[in-house]
C-alpha positions in Angstrom: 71.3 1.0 -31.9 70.3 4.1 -29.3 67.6 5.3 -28.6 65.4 2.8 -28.6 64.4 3.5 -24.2 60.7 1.9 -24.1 59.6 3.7 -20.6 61.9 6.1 -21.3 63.4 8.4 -23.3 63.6 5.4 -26.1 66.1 7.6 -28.1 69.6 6.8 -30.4 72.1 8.2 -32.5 75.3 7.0 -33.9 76.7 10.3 -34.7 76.4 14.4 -34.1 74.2 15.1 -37.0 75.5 16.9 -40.2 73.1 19.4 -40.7 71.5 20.3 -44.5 69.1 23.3 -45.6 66.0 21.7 -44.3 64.1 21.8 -47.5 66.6 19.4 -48.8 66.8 15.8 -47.7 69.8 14.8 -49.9 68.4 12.1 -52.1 71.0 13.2 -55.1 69.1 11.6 -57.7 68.3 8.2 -56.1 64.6 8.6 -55.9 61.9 8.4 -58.6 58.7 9.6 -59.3 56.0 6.8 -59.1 52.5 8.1 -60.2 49.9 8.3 -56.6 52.9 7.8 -54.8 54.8 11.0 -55.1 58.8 10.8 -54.7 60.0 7.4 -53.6 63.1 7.4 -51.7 64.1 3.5 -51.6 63.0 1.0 -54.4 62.6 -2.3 -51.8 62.5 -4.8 -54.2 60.8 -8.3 -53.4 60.7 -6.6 -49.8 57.4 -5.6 -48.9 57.3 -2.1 -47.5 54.9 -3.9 -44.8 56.4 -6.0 -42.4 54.2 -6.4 -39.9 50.7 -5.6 -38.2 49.7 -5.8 -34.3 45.9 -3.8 -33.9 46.4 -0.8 -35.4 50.2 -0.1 -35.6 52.2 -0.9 -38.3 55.6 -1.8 -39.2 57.1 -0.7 -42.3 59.6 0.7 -44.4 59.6 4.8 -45.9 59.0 5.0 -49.3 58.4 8.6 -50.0 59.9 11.7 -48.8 56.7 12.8 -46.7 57.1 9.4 -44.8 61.0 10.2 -44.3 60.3 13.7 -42.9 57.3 12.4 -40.0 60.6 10.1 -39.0 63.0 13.5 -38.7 60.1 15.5 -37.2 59.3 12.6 -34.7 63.5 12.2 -34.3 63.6 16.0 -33.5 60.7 15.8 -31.1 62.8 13.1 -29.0 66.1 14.2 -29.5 65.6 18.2 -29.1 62.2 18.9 -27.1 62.2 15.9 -24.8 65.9 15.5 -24.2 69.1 17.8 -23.8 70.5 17.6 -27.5 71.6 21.1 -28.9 70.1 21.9 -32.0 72.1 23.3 -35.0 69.9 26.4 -36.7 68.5 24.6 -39.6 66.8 21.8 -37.2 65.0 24.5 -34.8 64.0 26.1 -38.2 62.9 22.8 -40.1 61.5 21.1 -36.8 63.1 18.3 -38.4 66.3 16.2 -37.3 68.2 15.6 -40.4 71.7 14.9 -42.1 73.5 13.8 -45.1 73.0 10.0 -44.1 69.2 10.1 -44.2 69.4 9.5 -47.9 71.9 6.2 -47.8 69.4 4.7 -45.5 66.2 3.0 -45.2 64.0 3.8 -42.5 61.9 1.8 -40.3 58.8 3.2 -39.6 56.2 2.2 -37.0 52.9 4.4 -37.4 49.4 4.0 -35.8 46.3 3.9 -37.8 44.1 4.8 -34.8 44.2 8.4 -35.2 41.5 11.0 -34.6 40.8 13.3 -37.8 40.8 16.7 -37.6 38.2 18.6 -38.5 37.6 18.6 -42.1 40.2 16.3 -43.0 40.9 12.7 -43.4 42.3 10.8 -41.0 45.7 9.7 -41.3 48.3 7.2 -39.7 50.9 8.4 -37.6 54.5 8.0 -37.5 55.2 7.0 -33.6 58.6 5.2 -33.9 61.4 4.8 -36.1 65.2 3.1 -36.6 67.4 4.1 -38.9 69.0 0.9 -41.1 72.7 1.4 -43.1 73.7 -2.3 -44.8 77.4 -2.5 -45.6 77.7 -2.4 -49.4 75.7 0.8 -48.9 78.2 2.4 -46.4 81.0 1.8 -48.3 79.7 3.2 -51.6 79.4 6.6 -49.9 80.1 7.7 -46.4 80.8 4.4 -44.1 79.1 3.8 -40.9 78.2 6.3 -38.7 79.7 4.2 -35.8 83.2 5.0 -37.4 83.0 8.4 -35.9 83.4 6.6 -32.2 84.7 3.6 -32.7 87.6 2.3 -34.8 85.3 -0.8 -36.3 87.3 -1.0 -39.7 89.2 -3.8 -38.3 86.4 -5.8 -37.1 84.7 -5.6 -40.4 88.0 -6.2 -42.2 88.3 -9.2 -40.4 84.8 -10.8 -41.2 85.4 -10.5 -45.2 82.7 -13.0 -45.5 80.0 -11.5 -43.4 77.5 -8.9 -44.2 77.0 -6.3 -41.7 74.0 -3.7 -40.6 74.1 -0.8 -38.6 71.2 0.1 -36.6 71.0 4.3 -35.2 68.5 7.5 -34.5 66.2 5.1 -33.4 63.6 6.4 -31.4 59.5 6.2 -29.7 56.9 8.9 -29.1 56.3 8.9 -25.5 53.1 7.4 -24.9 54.1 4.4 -27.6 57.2 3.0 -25.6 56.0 0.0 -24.3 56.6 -4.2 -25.5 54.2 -3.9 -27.6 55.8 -1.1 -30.1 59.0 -2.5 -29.2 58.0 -6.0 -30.2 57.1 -4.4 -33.6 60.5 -2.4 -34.5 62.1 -5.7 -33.5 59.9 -7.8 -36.0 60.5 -5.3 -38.7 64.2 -5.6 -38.3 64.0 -9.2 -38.6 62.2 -9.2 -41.6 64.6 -6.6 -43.0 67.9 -8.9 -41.2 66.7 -11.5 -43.0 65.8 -10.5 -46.5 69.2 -8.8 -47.0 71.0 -11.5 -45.4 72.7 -9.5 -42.8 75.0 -11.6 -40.5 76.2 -8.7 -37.9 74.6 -5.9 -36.2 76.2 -2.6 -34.8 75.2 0.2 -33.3 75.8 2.7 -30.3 73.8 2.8 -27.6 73.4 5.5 -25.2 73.3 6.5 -21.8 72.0 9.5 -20.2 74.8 11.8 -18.9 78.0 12.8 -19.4 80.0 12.4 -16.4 81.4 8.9 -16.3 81.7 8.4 -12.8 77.4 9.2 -12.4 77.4 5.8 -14.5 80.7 3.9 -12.7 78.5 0.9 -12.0 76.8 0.0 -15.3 79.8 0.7 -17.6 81.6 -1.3 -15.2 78.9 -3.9 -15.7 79.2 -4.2 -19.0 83.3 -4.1 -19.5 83.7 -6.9 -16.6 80.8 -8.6 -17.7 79.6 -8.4 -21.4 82.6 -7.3 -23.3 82.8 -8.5 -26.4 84.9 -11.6 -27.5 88.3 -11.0 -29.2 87.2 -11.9 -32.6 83.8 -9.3 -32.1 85.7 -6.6 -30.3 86.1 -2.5 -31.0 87.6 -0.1 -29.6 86.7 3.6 -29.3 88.8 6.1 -31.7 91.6 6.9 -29.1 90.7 10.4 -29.2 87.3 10.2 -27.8 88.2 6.7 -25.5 86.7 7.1 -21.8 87.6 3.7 -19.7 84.9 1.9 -18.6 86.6 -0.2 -16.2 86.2 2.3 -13.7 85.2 -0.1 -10.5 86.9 -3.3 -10.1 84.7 -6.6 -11.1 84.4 -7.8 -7.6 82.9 -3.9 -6.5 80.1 -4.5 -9.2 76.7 -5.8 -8.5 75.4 -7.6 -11.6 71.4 -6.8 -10.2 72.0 -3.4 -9.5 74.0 -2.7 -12.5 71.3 -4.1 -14.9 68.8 -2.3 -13.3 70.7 1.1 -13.7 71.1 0.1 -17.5 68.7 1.8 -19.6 66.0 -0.7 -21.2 67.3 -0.5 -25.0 70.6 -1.7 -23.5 69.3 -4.5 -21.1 67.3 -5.5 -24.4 70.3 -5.8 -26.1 72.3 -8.1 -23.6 69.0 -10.3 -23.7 68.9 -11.1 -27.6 72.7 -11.9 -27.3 74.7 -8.6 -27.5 78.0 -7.8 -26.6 80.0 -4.5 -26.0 83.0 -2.8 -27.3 85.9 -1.1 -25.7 85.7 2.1 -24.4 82.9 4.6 -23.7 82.6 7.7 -26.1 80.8 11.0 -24.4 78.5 13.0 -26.6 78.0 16.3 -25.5 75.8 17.5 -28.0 73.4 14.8 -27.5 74.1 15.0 -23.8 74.7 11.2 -23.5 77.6 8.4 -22.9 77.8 5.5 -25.8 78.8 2.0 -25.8 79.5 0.1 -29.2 76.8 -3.3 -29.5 77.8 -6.0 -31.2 75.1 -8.7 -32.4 76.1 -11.6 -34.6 72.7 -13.1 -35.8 74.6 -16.1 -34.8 74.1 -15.3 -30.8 70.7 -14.6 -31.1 69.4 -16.4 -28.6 66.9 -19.3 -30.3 64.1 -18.1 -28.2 63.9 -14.8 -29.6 64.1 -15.9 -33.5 61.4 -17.9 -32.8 59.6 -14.8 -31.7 60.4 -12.5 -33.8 61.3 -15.0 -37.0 58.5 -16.0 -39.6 56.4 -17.7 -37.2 55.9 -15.1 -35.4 52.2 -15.1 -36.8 50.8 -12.7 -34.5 52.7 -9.7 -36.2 51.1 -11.0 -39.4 49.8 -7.9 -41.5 
């Protein structure tokens, strides 16, 4: 679940991208060829590829390749140009963030139809936000969970036979687009998708900027004294890449300070219901610290189904 940072850098990954020739996004045969649409990447089903509608921005899912490759170029744009991550060569020669996972996925779109043509041509929407979306069945037909790179989550799934689970990564928002009301949107979007697909647990890593854990003592503190997750929700990080997080005592943390040094995607997180895993993982490429986020749709908080559930008639298309 990282980057979404509205008022910031909004930006997430679960995993150091696998890089492919950037003229190839992977799709090994699972799209088609639908006459005015071009290449379709994902079949939704019943699922409207529209979810949702507030003035001119949209929520939806990708159903061609074009749409799938504004998401990298946007990804690359966030991840590269406006933060510290490193490149491989084929992204600084595609422009394009990309990896072998893009084609197991289905991608969350948010794009604004209030764009200025340019000259001579028709106007067309934008793709200003995005969130990558890997259900279970899906994950274990190919590669598994991006997560399982940083955490050791196979027992935690293992032990929820019943339940169907969804992980959320390389989220991220165009700078001028990362307010509530975009944010609002993604969130309604996943709900719709949540429900549909009957999806009873979210995970995802979250990031924070930096990679020196003792620059973010107090709010990894905060949230291993203070929002760790359960026994029967909790992860740990793959021992290899485990950094504490306990690093000041509970009593030496202060809850207001440490929530405002959280980054908003996080803070967001701990509102809807969230809990944490153990362990910090550091990711130098991407120039950031992770935590693992746990959401059962069962701690959602009420107040925020309501809002972003079917009611929710405001984000009516």
């Amino acid at each position: 679940m990282a980057p979404f940072r509205p008022n910031e850098t909004a930006a997430s990954r679960f995993a150091p991208p696998m890089p492919i020739p950037p003229a190839d996004l992977g799709f090994k045969g699972m799209a088609k060829f639908v006459p005015g649409l071009g290449r379709v990447v994902r079949d939704h089903g019943t699922l409207d590829p529209v979810l949702g509608r507030i003035g001119p921005l949209e929520v939806r899912l990708a159903t061609t390749t074009k749409e799938i490759r504004q998401a990298q170029k946007l990804r690359f744009k966030v991840f590269y140009e406006e933060m510290s991550a490193a490149p491989s060569g084929p992204a600084i020669l595609s422009r394009r963030d990309v990896d072998d996972f893009d084609a197991l996925c289905d991608h969350l779109l948010v794009l604004d139809h209030n764009v200025k043509a340019k000259p001579f041509r028709k106007s067309k929407p934008k793709v200003v936000g995005t969130y990558r979306l890997l259900r279970q069945e899906v994950a274990e037909k190919h590669s598994g969970f991006y997560t399982a790179s940083e955490y050791d989550i196979a027992p935690l799934i293992r032990s929820h036979p019943n339940l169907r689970f969804l992980e959320l990564g390389r989220s991220c928002v165009l700078k001028p687009y990362r307010n509530k009301r975009t944010v609002e949107l993604l969130w309604h979007g996943i709900w719709a998708y949540v429900l549909h697909h009957r999806i009873d647990v979210m995970i995802g890593c979250a990031s924070l900027e930096g990679t020196d854990p003792r620059d973010l003592a107090l709010p990894l503190s905060f949230l291993h004294h203070y929002a760790s997750a359960p026994a029967e929700w909790q992860a740990s990080a793959l021992p290899e890449r485990f950094t504490a997080m306990d690093l000041l005592p509970k009593e030496g943390v202060d809850p207001k300070a440490a929530l405002h040094a959280l980054p908003p995607m996080i803070k967001g997180y701990l509102r809807l219901g969230a809990s944490f895993g153990r362990g910090a993982v550091i990711d130098r490429q991407f120039g950031t610290t992770d935590v693992l986020v746990i959401l059962p749709v069962s701690a959602i908080n009420p107040r925020y189904i309501d809002h972003f559930g079917p009611a929710a008639n405001r984000h009516a298309a």
